[in-house]
N, C-alpha and C positions, 0 to 999 in steps of 0.2 A: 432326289426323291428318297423319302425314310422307308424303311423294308419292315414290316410288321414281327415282330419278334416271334419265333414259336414258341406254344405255348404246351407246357407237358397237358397231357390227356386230362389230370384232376384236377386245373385250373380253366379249365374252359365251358362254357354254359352247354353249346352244342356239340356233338360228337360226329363225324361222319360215319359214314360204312366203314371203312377201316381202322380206326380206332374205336368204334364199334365192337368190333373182334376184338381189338387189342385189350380192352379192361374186361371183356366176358371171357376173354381167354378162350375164344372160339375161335372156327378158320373163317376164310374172309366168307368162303361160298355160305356157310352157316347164317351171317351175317347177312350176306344180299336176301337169304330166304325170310328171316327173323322179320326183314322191312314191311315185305307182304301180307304178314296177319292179321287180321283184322282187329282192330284194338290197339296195334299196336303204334308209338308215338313217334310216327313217323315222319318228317315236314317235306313235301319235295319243293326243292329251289330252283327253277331253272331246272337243270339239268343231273343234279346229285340231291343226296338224301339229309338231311340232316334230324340228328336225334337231339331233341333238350334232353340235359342232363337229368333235373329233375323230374322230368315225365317218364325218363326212364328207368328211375328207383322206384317210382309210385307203382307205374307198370309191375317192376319184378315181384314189389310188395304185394302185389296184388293177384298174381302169378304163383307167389307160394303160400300165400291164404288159400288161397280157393283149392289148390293141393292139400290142404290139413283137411277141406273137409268133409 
């Protein structure tokens, strides 16, 4: 049976909770709070979280917009 390669954090579409933190450079507990807000681009699968990549650039873009103003 072939074992799925791992793939660095900036190669892959979704992100879990944990590397989550790891490209926001925040702790995990950060992270498990950040899933809960409302808005935010969260998917739950089963049992864990997963974040699209791009819903989560759009999200922060939008996050330091609305900060300006």
């Amino acid at each position: 049976m072939k074992t799925a390669k791992a793939l660095n954090p900036s190669e892959k579409l979704v992100y879990n909770v944990e590397e989550l933190a790891q490209v926001l450079g925040v702790g995990l507990p950060a992270a498990r709070n950040m899933i809960h807000i409302e808005g935010f681009p969260a998917l739950k699968v089963g049992g864990r979280y997963l974040i699209p990549k791009q819903a989560l650039q759009r999200w922060l873009d939008n996050q330091a917009n609305n900060r300006d103003d």
